[in-house]
Wavefront OBJ file of the C-alpha trace (Angstrom):
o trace
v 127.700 145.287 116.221
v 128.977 142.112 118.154
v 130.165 144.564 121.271
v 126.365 146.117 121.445
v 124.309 142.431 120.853
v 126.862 139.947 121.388
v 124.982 138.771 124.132
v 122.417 137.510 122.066
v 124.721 135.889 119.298
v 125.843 132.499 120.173
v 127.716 131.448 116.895
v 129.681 133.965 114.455
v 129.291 132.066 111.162
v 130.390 134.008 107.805
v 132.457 133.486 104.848
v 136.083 134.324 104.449
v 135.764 136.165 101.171
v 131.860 137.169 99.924
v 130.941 134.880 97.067
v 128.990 137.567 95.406
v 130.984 140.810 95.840
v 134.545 138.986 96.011
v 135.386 141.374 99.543
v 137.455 139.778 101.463
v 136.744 140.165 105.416
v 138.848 140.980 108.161
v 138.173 138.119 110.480
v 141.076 138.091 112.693
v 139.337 141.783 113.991
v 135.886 139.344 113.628
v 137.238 136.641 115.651
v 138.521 139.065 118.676
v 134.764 140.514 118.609
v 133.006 137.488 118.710
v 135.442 135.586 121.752
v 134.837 139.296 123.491
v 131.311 138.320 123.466
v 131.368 134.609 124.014
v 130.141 133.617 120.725
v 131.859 130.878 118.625
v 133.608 132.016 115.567
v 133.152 129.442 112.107
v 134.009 130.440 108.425
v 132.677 129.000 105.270
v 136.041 128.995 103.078
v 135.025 128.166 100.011
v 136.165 131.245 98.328
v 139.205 132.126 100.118
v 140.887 128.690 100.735
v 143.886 129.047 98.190
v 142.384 132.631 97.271
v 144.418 134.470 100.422
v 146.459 133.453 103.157
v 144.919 131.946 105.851
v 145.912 131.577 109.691
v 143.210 129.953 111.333
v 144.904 128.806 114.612
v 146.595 131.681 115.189
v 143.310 133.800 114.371
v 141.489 131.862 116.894
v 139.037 130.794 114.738
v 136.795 127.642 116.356
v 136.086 125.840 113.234
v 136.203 126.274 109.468
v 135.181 124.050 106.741
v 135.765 124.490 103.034
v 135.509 122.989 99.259
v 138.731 122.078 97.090
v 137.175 122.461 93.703
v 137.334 126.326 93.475
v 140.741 128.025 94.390
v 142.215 124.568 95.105
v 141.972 123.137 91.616
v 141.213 119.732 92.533
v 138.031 119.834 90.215
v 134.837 118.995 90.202
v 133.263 117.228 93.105
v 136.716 117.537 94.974
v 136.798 115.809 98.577
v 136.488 119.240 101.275
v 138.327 120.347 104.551
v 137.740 121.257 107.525
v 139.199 122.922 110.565
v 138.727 122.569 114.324
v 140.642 124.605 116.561
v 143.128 122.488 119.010
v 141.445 124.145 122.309
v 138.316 122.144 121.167
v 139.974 118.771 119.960
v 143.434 118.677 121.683
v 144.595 116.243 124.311
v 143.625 118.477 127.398
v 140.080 119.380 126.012
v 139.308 115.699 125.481
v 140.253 114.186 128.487
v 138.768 117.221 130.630
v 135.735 116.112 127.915
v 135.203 119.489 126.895
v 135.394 118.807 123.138
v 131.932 119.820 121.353
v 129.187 117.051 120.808
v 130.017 115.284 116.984
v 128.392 112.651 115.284
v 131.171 109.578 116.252
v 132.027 107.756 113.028
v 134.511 104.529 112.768
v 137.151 107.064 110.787
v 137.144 109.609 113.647
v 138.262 107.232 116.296
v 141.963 107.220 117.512
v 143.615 105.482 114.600
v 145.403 102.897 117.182
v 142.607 101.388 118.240
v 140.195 101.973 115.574
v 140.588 98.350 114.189
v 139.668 97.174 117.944
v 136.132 97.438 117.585
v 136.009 98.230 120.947
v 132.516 99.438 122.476
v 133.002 103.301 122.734
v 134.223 106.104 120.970
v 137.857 107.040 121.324
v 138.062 110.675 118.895
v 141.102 111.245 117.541
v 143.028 114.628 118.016
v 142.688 117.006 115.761
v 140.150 117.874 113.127
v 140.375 113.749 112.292
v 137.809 113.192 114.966
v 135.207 114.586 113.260
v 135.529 112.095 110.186
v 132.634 110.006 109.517
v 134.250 107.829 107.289
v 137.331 106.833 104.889
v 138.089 109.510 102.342
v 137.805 108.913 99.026
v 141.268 107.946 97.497
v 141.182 109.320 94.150
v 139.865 112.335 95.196
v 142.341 112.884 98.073
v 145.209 111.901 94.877
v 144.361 115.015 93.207
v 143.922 117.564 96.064
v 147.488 116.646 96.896
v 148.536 116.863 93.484
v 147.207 120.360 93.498
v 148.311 121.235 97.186
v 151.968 120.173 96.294
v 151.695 123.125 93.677
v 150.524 125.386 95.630
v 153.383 124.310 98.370
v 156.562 124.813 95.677
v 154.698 128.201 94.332
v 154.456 129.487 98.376
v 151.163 131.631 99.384
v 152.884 134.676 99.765
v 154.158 135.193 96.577
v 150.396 134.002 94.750
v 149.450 136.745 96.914
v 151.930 138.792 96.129
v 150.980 137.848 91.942
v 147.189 138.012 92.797
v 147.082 141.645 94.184
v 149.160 142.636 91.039
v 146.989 141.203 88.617
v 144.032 142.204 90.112
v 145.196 145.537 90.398
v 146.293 145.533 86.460
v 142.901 144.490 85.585
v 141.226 147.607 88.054
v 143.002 150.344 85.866
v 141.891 148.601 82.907
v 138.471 148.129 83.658
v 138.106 151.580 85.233
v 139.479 153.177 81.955
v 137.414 150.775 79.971
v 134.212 152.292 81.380
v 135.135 156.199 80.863
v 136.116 155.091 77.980
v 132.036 153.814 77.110
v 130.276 155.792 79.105
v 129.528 157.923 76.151
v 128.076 155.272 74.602
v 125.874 154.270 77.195
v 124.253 157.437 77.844
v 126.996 159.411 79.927
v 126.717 156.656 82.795
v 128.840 153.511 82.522
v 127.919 149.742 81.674
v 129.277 148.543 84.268
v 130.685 148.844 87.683
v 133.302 147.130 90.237
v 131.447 146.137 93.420
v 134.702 144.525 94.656
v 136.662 146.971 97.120
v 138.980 148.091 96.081
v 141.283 148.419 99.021
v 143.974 145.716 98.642
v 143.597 143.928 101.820
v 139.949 143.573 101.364
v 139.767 141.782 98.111
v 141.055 138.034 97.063
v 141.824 137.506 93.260
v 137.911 137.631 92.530
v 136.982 141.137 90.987
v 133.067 141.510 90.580
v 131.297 143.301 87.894
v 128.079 144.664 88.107
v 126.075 145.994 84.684
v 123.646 148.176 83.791
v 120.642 146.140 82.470
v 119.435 147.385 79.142
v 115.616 147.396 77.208
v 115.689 144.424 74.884
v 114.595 147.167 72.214
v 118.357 148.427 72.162
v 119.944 145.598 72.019
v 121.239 144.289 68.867
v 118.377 142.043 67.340
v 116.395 142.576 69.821
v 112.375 143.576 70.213
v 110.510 146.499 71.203
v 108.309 145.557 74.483
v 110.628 142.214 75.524
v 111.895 144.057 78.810
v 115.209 144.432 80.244
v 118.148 142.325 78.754
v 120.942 141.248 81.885
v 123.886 142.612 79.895
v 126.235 140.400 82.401
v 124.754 136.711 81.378
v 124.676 137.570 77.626
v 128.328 139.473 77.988
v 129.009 135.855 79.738
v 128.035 134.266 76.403
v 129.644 136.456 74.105
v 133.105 136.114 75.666
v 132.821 132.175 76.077
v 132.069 131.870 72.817
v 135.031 134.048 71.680
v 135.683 137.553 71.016
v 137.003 138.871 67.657
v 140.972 137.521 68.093
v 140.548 136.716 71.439
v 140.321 133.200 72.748
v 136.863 131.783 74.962
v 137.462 132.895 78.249
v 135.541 131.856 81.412
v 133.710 134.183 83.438
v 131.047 133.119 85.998
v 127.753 134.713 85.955
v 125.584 134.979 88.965
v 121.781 136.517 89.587
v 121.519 139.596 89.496
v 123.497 141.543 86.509
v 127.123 140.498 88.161
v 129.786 138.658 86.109
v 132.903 137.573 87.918
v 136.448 137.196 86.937
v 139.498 136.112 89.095
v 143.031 136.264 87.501
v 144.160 133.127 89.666
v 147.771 133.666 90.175
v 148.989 130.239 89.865
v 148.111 129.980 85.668
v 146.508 133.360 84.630
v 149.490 135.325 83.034
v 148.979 139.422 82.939
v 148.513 139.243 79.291
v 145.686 137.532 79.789
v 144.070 139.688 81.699
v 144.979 142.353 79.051
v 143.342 139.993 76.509
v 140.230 139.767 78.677
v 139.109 143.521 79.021
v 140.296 143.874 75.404
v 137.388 141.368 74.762
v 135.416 142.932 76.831
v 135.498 146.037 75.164
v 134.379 144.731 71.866
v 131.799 143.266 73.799
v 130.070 145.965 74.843
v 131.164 147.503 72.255
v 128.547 145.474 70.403
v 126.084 146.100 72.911
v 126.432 150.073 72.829
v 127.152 150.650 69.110
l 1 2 3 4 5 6 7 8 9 10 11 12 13 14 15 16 17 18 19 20 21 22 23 24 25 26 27 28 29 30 31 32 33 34 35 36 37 38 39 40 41 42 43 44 45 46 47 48 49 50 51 52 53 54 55 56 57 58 59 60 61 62 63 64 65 66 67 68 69 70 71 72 73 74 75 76 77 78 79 80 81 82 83 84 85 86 87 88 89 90 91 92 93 94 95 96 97 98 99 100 101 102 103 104 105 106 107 108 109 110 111 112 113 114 115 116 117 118 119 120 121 122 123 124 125 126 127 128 129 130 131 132 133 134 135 136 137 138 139 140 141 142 143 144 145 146 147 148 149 150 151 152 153 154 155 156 157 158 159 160 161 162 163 164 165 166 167 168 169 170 171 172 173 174 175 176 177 178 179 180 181 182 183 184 185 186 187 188 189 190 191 192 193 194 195 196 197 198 199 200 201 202 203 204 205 206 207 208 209 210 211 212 213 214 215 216 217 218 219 220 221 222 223 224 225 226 227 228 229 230 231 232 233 234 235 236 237 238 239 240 241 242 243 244 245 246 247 248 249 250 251 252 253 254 255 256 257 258 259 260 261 262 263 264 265 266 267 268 269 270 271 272 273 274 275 276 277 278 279 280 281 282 283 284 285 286 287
């Protein structure tokens, strides 16, 4: 597509892996395409920062920015990164002053004479210029808390773990709905919308499921519409399933539940103890 319009296409902005279907994109191939035609490649990271390994420089990538909270396990309301490539922010693009318009805050001048107060903005090198303002210190203490994890544990091997896991819990699911097809009228309850091809998938695995009338659900009413199996399957394994521990699952609109089997703390037998709950979930559901 970029080699046919990329004349018309001044900025390439997408996410590194789809929040929705959990595919993981190919942008180093996206990033040739889009310098080929002159457009300026970003990436929203949020779901592939600590997901899968990431080479941004090397890539070519202009600029990235992402959250911490997700993959990154710094929790909720987690201080976020961003990326700049060097050609933009480096020593020779700055004092050729090449570097892309920013807003100038006090934080993104040059450190050394950022206490000067000098009239004029002096940006730092790096990604740095672009700060506004101090970081927030507490916040920053638990990112690098979690980063120093993920540094002993190495991104290859979490990869490594993360493609095995996910792969475990793809021949479990798949048998899981032969298994209830019959059950659910010869067709089955759900589906994987997450490729299935190893290099285009993170650790997220996306299900999609068959909505059903509210007449055949369980305690359910004749003329109360469909039922979205995937929140109230949500529910149901939250709460608990038959020996099975809670386990969180994230719904999202329309009729998809996800699941990722993060490498750094999920252990395989918990993903066997998750489709096992599964099953008596929709088990349940399809008596």
């Amino acid at each position: 597509w970029l080699d046919r319009e990329g004349s018309t296409v001044a900025v390439v902005l997408l996410s590194g892996v789809q929040y929705y279907t959990g595919q993981r994109f190919d942008v180093p191939a996206i990033t040739t395409a889009a310098a080929r035609a002159g457009a300026v490649m970003g990436l929203d990271l949020a779901h592939a920062v600590g997901n899968a390994p990431l080479e941004l420089h090397a890539w070519g990538v202009d600029f990235a920015a992402w959250c911490s909270y997700k993959y990154l396990n710094s929790g909720p309301g987690a201080i976020a990164g961003a990326f700049v490539h060097e050609k933009h922010c480096g020593p020779e693009s700055l004092a050729a002053g090449r570097a892309p318009p920013r807003l100038k805050g006090w934080w993104g001048n040059d450190e050394a004479s950022r206490f000067r107060m000098e009239h004029g903005f002096q940006a730092a090198l790096g990604a740095d210029g672009w700060q506004l303002s101090n970081p927030p210190i507490l916040q920053l203490a638990a990112l690098r808390g979690s980063l120093e994890v993920f540094d002993r544990a190495g991104m290859a091997r979490l990869r490594d773990k993360s493609l095995r896991a996910t792969g475990f819990a793809l021949r479990m699911l798949d048998a899981l709905a032969e298994d209830l097809a019959p059950r659910a009228g010869g067709r089955a309850p759900f589906r994987v919308i997450t490729p299935r091809l190893a290099a285009d998938r993170g650790t997220q695995i996306s299900l999609r499921f068959e909505r059903m009338p509210a007449s055949k659900v369980p305690g359910g009413e004749a003329g109360g519409g469909d039922v979205d199996v995937a929140e109230r399957v949500q529910g149901m394994l939250g709460a608990g399933v038959g020996p099975h521990p809670p386990a969180e699952t994230d719904y999202r609109r329309p009729d998809v539940l996800r699941v990722a089997p993060c490498p750094l703390y999920v252990r395989f037998t918990d993903v066997h103890a998750l489709v096992c709950a599964l099953r008596l979930c929709l088990e349940e559901l399809y008596p």
